[in-house]
VEXDREN-2710 file (C-alpha; in Angstrom, 1 decimal):
% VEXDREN-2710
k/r/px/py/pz
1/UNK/9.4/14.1/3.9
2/UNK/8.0/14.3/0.5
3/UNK/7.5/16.8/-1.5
4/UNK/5.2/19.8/-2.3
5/UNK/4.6/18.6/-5.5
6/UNK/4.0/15.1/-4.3
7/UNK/1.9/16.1/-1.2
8/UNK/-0.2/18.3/-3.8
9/UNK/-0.5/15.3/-5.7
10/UNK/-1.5/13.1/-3.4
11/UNK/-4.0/15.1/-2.3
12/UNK/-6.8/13.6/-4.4
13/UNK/-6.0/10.4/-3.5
14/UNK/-9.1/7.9/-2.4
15/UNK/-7.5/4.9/-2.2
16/UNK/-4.0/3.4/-1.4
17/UNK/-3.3/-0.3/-3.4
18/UNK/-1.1/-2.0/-2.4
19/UNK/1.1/-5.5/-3.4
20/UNK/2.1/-7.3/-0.8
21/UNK/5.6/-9.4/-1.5
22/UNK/8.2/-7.3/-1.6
23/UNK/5.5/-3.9/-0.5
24/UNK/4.1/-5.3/2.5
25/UNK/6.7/-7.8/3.6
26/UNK/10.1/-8.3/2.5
27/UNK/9.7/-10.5/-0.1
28/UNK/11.1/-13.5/0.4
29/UNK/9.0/-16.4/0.6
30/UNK/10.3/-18.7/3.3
31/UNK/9.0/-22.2/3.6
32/UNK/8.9/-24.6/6.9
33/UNK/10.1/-28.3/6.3
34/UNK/6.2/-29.1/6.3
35/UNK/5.9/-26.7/3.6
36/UNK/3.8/-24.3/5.4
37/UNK/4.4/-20.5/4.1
38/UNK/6.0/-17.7/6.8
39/UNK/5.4/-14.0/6.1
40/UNK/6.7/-10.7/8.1
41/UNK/4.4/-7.9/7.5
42/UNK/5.6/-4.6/9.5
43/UNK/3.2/-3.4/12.1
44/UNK/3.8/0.2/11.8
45/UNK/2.4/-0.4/7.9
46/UNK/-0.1/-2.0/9.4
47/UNK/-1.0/1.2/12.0
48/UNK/-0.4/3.6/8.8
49/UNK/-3.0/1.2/6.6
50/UNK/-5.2/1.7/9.8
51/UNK/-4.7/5.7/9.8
52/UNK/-5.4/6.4/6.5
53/UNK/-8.4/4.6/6.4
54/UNK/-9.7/7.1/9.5
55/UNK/-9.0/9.3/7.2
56/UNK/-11.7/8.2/4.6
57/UNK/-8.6/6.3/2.3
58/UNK/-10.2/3.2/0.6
59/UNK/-7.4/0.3/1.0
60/UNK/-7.0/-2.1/-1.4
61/UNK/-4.6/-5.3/-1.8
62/UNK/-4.0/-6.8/-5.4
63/UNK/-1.3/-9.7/-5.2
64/UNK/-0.1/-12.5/-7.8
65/UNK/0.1/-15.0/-4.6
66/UNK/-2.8/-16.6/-2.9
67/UNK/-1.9/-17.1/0.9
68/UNK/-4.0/-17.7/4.1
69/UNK/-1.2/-15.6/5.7
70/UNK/-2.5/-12.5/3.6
71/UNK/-5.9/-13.3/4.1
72/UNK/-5.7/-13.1/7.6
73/UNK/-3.4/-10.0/8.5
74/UNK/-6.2/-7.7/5.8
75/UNK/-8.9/-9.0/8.0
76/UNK/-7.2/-7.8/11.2
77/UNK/-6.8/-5.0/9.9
78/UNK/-10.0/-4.3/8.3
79/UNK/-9.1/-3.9/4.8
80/UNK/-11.4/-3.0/1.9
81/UNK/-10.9/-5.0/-0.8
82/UNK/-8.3/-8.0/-1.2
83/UNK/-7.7/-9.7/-4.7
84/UNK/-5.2/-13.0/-4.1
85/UNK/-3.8/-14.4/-7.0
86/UNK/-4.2/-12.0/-9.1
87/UNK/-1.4/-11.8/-12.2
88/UNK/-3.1/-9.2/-14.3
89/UNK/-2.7/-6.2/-11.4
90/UNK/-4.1/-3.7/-14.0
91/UNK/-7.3/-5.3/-14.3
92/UNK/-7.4/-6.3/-11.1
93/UNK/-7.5/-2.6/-10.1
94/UNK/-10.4/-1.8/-12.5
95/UNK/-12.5/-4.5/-10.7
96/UNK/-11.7/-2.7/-7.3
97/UNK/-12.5/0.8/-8.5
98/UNK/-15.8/-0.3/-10.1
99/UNK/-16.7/-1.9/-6.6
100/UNK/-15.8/1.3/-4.4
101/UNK/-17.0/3.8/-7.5
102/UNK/-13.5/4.9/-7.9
103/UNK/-11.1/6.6/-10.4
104/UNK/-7.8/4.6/-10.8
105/UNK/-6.7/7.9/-11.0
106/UNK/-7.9/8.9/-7.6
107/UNK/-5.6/5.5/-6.5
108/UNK/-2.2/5.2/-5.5
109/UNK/-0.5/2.1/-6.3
110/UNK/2.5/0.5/-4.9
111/UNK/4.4/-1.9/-6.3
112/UNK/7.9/-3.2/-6.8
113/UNK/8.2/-5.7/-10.0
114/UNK/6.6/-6.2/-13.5
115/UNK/3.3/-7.6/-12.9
116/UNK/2.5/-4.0/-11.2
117/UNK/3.7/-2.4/-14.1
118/UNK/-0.3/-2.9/-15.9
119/UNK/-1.9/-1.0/-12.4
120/UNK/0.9/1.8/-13.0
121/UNK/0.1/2.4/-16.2
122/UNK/-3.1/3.6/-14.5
123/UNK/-3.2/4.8/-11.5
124/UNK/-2.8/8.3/-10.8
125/UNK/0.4/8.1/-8.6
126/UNK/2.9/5.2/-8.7
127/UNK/4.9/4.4/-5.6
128/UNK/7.5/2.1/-4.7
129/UNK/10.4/0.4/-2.7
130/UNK/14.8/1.1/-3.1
131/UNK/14.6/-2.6/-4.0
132/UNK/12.4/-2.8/-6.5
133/UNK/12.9/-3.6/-10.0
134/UNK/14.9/-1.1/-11.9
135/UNK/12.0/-0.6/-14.4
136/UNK/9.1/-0.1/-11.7
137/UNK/11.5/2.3/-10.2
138/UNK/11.7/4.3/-13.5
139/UNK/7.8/4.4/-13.8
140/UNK/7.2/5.3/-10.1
141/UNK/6.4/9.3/-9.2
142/UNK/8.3/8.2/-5.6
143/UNK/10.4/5.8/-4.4
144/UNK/10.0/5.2/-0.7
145/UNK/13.3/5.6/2.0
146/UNK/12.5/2.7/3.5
147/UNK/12.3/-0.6/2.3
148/UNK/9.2/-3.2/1.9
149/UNK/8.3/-5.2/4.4
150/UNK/10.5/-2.7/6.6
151/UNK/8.1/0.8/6.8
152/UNK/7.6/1.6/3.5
153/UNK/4.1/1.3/3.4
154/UNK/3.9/3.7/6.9
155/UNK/5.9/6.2/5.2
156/UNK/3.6/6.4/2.3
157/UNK/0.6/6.6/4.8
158/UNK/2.0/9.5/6.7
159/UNK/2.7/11.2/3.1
160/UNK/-1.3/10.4/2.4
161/UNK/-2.3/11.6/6.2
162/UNK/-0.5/15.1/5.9
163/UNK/-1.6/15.7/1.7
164/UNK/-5.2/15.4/3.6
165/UNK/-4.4/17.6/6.5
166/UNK/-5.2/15.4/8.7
167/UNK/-1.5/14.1/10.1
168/UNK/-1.3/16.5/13.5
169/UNK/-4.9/15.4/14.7
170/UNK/-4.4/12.0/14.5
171/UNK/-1.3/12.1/16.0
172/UNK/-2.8/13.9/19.2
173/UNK/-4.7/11.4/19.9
174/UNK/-2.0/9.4/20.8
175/UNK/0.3/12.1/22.2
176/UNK/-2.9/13.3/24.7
177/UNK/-1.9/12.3/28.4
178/UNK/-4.4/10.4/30.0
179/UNK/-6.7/11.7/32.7
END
């Protein structure tokens, strides 16, 4: 469970960005013999991205790839904003906050190699995975238990849910019996 201090932090917190390779799946990129692309995405990250939107959290994905794969899970799960092919994550992110009239420092960013390193350096809290690169993982205010691709994502979610107060009453609606 994280912190005080982080949960305190994260308390102001109006949007959750996220990468995707390496955040939202593992990050390998496995190809078929035809060449077509196959990507695992967790789908208790994809309940948490779900959540924390209920909860009024803008979510935003900013990734260096461009892939139908990613186009596709964001739709289905109703996604704000999603930027594909994106290098530059930093100004990537100040293109998404001007569209939603948001702070970077009201975002939390998750990311796990270099190219995140430019949204880091301003977002208000920096988040990311066991396996990420040594230097992200010096920058970031947490690094997550689990790893990408794997519930990382969901464990940041839940942190977001309960810094809003908002954790217990969305998790009796699905602990209610049915009539």
């Amino acid at each position: 469970m994280a912190s005080y201090v982080l949960l305190e932090q994260a308390r102001h917190i109006a949007a959750l960005v996220l990468d995707v390779d390496g955040i939202l799946s593992d990050g390998f990129v496995t190809l078929t013999n035809t060449g077509d692309e196959i990507k695992s995405f967790d789908i208790r990250d994809g309940l948490g991205m779900k959540l924390v939107q209920q909860a009024g959290i803008k979510v935003i994905i900013i990734t260096g790839r461009k892939s139908n794969i990613v186009e596709k899970r964001m739709s289905d799960l109703g996604v704000d904003l999603v930027y594909q092919g994106r290098e530059d994550k930093g100004t990537a992110l100040r293109e998404a906050c001007a569209q939603l009239n948001i702070d970077p420092e009201d975002c939390l960013y998750m990311g796990d190699d270099w190219p995140d390193l430019s949204a880091f350096a301003i977002a208000g809290m920096k988040v990311t995975v066991p396996n990420g690169h040594i230097e992200v993982r010096r920058r970031a205010d947490l690094v997550t238990q689990a790893l990408g691709g794997r519930g990382a994502v969901r464990e940041i979610c839940d942190m977001l849910l309960m810094s809003k107060g908002v954790y217990q009453e969305l998790l009796e609606k699905y602990t209610r019996a049915p009539y």
